[in-house]
Structures are given as structure tokens and as C-alpha cells.
GUDREN-725874 format. One record per atom (N, C-alpha, C): atom name; x, y, z. Coordinates in nm, 4 decimals, padded with zeros to 6 digits. Each point is the difference from the previous one (the first is absolute). Layout:
BEGIN
PT|gumi|c1|c2|c3
PT|CA|X|Y|Z
...
This chain:
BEGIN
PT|gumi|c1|c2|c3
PT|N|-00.5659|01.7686|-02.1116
PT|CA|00.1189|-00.0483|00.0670
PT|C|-00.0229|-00.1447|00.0449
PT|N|00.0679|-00.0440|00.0119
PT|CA|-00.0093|-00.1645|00.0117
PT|C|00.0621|-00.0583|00.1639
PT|N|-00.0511|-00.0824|00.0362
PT|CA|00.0945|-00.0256|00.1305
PT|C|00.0443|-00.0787|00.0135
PT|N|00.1074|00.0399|00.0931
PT|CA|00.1274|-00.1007|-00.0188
PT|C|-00.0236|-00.1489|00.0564
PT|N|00.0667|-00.1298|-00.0536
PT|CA|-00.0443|-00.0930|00.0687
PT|C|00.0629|-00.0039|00.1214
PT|N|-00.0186|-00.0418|00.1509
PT|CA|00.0787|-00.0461|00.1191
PT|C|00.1592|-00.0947|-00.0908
PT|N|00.0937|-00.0106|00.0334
PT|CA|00.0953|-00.0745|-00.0339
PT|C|-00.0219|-00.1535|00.0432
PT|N|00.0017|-00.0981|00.0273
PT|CA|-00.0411|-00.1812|00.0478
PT|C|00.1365|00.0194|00.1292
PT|N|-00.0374|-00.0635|00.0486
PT|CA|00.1202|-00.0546|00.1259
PT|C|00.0745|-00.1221|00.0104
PT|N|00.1108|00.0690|-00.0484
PT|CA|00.1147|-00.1063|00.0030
PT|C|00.0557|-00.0613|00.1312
PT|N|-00.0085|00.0397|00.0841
PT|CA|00.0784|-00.0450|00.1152
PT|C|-00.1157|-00.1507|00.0907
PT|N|-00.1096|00.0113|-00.0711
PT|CA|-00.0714|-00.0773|00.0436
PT|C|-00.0990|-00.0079|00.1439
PT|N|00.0063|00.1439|00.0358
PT|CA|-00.0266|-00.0114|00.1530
PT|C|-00.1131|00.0816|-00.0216
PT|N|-00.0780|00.0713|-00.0848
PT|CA|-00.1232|00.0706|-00.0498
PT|C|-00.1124|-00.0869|00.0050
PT|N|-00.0919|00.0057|00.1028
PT|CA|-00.1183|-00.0814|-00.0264
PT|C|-00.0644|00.0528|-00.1221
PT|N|00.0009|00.1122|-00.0592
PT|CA|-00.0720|00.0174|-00.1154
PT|C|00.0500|-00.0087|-00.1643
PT|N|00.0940|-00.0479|00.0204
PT|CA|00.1008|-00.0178|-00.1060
PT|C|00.0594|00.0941|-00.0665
PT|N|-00.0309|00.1170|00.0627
PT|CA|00.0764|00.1281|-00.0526
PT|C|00.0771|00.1054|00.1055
PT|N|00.0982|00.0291|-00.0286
PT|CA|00.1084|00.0315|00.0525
PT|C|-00.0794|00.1285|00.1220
PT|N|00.0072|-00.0446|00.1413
PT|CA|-00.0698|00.1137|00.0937
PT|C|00.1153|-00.0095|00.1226
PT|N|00.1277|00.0525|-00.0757
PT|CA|00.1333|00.0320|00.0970
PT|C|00.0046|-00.0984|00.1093
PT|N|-00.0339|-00.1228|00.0177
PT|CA|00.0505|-00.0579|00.0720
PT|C|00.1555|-00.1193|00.0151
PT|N|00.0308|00.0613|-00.1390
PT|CA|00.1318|-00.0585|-00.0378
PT|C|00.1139|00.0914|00.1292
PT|N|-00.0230|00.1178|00.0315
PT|CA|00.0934|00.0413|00.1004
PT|C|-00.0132|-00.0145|00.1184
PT|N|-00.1065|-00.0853|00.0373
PT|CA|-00.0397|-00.0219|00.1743
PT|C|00.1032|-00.1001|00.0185
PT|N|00.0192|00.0019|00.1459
PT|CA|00.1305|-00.1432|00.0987
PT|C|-00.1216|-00.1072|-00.0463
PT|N|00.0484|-00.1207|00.0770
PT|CA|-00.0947|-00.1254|-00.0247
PT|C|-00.1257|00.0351|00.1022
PT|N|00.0922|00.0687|00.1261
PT|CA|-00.1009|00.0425|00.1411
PT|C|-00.1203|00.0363|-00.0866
PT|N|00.0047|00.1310|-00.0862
PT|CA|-00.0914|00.1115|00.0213
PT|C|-00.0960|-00.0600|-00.1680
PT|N|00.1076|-00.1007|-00.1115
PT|CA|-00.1006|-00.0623|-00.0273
PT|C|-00.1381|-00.1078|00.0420
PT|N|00.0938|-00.0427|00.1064
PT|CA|-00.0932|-00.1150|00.0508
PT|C|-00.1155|00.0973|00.0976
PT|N|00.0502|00.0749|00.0486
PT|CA|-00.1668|00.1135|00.0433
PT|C|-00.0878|00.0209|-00.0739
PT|N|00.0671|00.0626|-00.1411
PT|CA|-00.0764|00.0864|-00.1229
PT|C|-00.1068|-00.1105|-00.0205
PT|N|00.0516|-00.1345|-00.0053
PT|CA|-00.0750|-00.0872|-00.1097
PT|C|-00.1085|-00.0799|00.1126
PT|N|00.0566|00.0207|00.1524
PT|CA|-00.0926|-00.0823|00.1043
PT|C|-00.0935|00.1092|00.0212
PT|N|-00.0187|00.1661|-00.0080
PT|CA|-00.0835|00.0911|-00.0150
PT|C|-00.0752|-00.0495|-00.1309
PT|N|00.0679|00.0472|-00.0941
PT|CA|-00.0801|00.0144|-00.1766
PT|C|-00.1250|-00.1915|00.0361
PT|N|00.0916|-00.0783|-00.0006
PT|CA|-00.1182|-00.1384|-00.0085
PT|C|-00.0926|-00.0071|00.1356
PT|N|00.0304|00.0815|00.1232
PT|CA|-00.1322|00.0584|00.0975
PT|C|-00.1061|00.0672|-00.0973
PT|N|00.0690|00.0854|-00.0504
PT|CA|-00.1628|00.1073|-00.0567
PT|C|-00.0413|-00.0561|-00.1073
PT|N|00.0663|-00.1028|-00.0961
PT|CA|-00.0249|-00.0555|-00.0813
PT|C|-00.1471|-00.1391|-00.0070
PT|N|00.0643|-00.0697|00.1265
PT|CA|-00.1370|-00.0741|00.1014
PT|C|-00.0748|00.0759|00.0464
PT|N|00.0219|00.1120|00.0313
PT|CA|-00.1612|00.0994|00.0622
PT|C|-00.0667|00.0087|-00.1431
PT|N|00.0864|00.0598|-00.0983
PT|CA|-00.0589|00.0418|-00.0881
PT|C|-00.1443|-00.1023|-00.1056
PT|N|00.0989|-00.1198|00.0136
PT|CA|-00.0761|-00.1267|-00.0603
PT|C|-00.1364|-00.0374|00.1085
PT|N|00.0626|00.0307|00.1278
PT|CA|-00.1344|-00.0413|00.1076
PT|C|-00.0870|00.0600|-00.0290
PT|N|-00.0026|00.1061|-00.0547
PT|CA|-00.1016|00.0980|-00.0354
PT|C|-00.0510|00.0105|-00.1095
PT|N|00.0479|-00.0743|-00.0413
PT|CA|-00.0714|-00.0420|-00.1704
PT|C|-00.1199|-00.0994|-00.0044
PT|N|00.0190|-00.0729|00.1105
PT|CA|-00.0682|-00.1470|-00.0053
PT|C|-00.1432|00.0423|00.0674
């Protein structure tokens, strides 16, 4: 069986370039999603180094 690819994100607001439902958030609850997601994103890199 083969797996399916993720679909890409059109709406442009996907930090990962593939569509992770944030096309239906208000601007409010995008601008949380993405000030959370790029927090753990800097922990994540801090922890690389």
C-alpha cells in the first residue's frame, strides 16, 4: 500500500508548506497557532546547537 502524499498549502499560512487546517482559524487564533508553533520551533533548534 502506498501513502498518501499530505496535500501543499494553499492559503499560505502553513509553516510547513502543507496543508495543517489552518486555513479555517480567525486571524486571532492564527496569529496564536503560528506565535506557539515558531516558540517550539526556537526551543527545538536551541536544542540542536
Amino acid at each position: 500500500m502506498t501513502e498518501r502524499q499530505k496535500p501543499k498549502c494553499g492559503c499560505g499560512r502553513s509553516p510547513t508548506g502543507y496543508c495543517i487546517g489552518w486555513h479555517s482559524l480567525s486571524e486571532k487564533d492564527y496569529l496564536k497557532k503560528k506565535s506557539d508553533y515558531d516558540e517550539l520551533d526556537n526551543e527545538a533548534e536551541a536544542e540542536q546547537d
